[in-house]
C-alpha positions as CSV (number, residue, x, y, z in Angstrom):
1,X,-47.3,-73.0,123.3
2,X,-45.8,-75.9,125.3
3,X,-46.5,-77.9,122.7
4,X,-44.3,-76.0,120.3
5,X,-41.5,-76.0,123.3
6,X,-41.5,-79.5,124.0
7,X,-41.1,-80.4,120.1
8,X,-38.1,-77.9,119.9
9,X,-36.6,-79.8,123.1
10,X,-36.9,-83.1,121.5
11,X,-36.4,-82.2,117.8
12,X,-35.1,-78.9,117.2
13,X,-37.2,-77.2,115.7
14,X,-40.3,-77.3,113.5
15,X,-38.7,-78.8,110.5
16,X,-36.6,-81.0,112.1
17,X,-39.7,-82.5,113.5
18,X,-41.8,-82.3,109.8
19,X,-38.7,-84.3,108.5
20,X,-38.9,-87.3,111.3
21,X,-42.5,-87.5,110.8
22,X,-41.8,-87.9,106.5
23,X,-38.5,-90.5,107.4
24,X,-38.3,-91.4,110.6
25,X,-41.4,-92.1,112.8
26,X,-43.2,-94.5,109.2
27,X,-40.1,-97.1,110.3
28,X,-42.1,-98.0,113.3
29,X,-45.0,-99.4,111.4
30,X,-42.5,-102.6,109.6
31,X,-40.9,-102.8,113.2
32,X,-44.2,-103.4,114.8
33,X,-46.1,-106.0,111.8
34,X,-43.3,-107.5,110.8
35,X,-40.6,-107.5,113.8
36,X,-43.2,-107.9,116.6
37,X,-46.1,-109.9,114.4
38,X,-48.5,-107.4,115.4
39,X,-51.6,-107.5,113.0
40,X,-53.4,-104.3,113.6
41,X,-57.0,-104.7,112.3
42,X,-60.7,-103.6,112.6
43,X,-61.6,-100.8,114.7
44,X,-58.5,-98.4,116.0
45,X,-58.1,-95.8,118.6
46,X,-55.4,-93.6,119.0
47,X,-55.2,-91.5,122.1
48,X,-53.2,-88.0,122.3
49,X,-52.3,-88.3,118.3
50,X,-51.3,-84.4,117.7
51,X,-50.5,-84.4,114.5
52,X,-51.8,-87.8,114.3
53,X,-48.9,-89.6,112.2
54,X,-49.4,-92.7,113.9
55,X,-53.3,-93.0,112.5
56,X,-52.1,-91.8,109.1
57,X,-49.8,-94.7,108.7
58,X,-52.1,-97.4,110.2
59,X,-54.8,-95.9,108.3
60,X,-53.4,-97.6,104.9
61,X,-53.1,-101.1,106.2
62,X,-55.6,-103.3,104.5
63,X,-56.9,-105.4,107.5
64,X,-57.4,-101.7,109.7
65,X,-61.0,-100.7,109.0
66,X,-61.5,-97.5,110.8
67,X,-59.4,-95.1,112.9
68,X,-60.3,-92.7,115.9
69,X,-57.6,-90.3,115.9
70,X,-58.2,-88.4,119.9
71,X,-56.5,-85.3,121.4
72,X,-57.9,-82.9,124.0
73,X,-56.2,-79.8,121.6
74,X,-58.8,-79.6,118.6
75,X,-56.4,-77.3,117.2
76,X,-54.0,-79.8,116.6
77,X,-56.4,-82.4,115.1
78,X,-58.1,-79.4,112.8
79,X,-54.9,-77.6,111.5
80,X,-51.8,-80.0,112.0
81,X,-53.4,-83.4,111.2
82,X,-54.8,-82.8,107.7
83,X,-51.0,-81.5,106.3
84,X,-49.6,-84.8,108.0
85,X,-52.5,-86.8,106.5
86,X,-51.4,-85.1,103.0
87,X,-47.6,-85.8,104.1
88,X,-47.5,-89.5,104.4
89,X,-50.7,-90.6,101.9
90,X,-52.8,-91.0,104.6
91,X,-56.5,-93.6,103.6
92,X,-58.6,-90.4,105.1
93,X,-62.0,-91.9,104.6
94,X,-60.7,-94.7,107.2
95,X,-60.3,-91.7,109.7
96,X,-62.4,-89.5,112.2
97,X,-61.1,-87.1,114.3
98,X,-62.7,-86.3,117.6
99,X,-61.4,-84.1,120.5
100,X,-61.1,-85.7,123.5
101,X,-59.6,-86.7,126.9
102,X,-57.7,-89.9,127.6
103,X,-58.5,-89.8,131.0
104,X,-62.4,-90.6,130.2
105,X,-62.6,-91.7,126.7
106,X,-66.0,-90.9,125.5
107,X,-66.7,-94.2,123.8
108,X,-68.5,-97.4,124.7
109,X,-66.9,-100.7,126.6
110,X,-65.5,-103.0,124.3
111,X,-65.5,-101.2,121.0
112,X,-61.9,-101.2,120.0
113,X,-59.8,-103.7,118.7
114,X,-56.2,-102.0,119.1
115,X,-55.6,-98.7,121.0
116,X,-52.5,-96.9,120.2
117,X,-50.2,-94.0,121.5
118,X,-46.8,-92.2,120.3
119,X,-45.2,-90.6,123.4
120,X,-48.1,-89.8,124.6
121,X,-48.4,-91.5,128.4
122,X,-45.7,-89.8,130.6
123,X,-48.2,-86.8,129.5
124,X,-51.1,-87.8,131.4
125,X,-51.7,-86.9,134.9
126,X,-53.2,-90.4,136.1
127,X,-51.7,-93.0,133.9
128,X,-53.5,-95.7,135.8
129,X,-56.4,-93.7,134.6
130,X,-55.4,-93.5,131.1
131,X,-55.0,-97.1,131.1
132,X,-57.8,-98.2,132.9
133,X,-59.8,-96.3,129.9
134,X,-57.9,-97.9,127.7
135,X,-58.9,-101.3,128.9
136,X,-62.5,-100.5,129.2
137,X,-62.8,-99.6,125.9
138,X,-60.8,-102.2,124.3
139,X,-62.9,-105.3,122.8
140,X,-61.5,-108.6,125.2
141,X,-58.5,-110.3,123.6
142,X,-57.9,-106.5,122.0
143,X,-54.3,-104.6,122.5
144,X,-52.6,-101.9,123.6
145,X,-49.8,-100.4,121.9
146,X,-47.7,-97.7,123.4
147,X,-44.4,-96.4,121.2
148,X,-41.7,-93.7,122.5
149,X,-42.2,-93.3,125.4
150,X,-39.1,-91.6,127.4
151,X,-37.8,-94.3,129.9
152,X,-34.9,-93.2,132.1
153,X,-32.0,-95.9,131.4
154,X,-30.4,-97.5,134.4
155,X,-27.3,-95.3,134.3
156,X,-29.0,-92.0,134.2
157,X,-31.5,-92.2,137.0
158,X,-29.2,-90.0,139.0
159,X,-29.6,-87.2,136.7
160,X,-33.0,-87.1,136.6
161,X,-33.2,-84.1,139.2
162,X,-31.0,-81.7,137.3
163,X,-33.2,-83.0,133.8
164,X,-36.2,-82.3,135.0
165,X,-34.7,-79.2,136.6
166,X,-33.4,-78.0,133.0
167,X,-36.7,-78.7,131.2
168,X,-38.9,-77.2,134.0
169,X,-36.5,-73.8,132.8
170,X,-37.2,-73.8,129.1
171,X,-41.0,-74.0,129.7
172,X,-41.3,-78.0,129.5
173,X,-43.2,-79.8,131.8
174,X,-42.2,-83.4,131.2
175,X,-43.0,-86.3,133.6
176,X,-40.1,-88.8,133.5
177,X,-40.3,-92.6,134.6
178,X,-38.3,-95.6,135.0
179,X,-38.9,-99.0,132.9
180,X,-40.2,-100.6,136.7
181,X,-42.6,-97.4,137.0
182,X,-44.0,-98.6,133.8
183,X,-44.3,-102.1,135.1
184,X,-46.4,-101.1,138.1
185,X,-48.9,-98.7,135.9
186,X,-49.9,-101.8,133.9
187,X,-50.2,-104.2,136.9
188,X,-52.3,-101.8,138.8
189,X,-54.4,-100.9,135.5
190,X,-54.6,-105.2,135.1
191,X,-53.6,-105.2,131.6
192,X,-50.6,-108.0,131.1
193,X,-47.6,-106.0,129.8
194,X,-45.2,-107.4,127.6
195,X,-42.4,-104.8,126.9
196,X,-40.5,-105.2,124.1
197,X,-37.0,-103.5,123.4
198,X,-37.2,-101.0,120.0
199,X,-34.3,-101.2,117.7
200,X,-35.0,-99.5,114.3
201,X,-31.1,-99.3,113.3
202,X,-29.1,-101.6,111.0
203,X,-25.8,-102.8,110.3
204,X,-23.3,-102.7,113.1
205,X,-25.4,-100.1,114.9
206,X,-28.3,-102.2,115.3
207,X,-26.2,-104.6,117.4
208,X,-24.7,-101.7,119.2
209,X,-28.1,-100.6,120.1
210,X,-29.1,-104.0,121.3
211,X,-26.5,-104.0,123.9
212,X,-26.6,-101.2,125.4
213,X,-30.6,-100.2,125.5
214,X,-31.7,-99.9,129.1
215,X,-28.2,-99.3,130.3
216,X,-27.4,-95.6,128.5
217,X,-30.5,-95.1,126.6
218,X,-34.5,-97.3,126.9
219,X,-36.6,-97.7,123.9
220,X,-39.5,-100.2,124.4
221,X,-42.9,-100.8,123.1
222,X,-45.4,-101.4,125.8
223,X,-48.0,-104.2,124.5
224,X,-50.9,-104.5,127.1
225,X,-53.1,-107.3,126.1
226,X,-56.9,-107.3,127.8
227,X,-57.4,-111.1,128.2
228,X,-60.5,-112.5,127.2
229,X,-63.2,-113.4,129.9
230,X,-63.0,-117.7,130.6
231,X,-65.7,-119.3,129.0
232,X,-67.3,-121.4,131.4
233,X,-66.8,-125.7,130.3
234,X,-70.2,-126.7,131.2
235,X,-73.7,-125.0,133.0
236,X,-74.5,-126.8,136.6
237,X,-77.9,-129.0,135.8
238,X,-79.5,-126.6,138.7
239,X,-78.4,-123.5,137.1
240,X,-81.9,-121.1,136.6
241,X,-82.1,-120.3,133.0
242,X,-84.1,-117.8,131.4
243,X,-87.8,-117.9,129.9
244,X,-87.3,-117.4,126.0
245,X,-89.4,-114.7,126.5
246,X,-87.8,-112.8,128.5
247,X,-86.4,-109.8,126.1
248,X,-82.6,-109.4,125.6
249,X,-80.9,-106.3,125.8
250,X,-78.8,-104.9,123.3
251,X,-75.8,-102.6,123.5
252,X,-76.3,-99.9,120.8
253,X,-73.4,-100.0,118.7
254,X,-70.9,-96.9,118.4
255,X,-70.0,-93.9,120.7
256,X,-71.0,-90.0,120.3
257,X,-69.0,-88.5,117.6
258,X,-67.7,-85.2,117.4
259,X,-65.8,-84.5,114.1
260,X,-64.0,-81.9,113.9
């Protein structure tokens, strides 16, 4: 499976990966409330959650009221999610599962307050697409988060042929992109970016890491914000207005479900 490949590339092997998802990957939840102020709340969507760690963390913060955990494998959400759920003490009555693509998210406009994704964008074949989605179904003034996403640092764009070269051999097909790419997905999906470097180390390493990210190796978080529509200051006196009884349509409220 290439799934099952490109975990081995990045991890190891299978319980390499089990023992970042128990130690490592949780860390990014403090870095993202408390570091970056983030205050993930209401209604959250994560998009290509595989073995949906992400939702099982945000899933126990008190302000988050529901989660839609999405992944176009139902396999993954099915088998692989539930043990992860178990794994970290996931709040499971806070999440639905529901198979699906990020390139047309089958939910309404403005229903989310915070999307979210864990390496999950250098995946998609369109990510203005993905993005666009995003920002159609994200409630105005709502956020997009997007965590570990492999950025090519300054000093290793050269290699990038003979990397993509070596991972194309093992079976991996892996879509690679510089920190401006990134830049340029968001602009032309109009969601404002704010990128924010990703330093989970401490001690003398922290400051180590703080130096040199973007240079020898990039970890970001990729905010996009979808601004709020301008609320008019006043209505011209020869604006037309409508009769009272005119009838007033009403958007029915939640999306077609699919649990798995």
């Amino acid at each position: 499976m290439k799934e099952a490949r490109a975990r081995a590339t990045e991890y190891g092997d299978e319980q390499e990966w089990l023992r970042c998802v128990r130690e490592d990957l949780p860390k990014y939840i403090p870095f993202l409330t408390q570091t970056l102020g983030l205050e993930f709340r209401g209604r959250i969507l994560e998009i290509g959650a595989g073995g949906a760690w992400l939702s099982a963390e945000l899933s126990k913060l008190p302000k988050v009221v529901e989660v839609f955990t999405t992944d176009h494998l139902p396999r993954l959400l099915k088998e692989q999610a539930p043990k992860v759920f178990e794994m970290l003490h996931a709040n499971t009555a806070k999440i639905t599962r529901v198979p699906g693509d990020f390139h047309h998210l089958d939910f309404p406009d403005n229903h989310f307050d915070f999307v979210v994704s864990s390496a999950v964008l250098h995946h998609a074949a369109n990510i203005v697409q993905v993005l666009r989605e995003v920002k159609r179904v994200l409630k105005p003034g709502g956020q997009f988060v997007a965590i570990r996403e492999p950025v090519w640092p300054l000093v290793k764009i050269k290699s990038r042929a003979r990397m993509l070269e070596k991972l194309v051999a093992t079976g991996v097909s892996e879509r690679f992109y510089t920190l401006s790419d990134y830049r340029e997905f968001f602009k032309q999906a109009a969601l404002a970016l704010e990128v924010k470097n990703v330093n989970l180390s401490s001690g003398f390493k922290y400051y180590v890491n703080e130096m040199v990210n973007g240079l020898t190796h990039a970890r970001y978080a990729f905010i996009g914000a979808k601004r709020s529509a301008p609320v008019p200051k006043h209505t011209p006196a020869n604006a037309i207005r409508p009769p009272r009884t005119w009838p007033i349509a009403r958007r029915a409220r939640g999306g077609r479900m699919q649990s798995t």
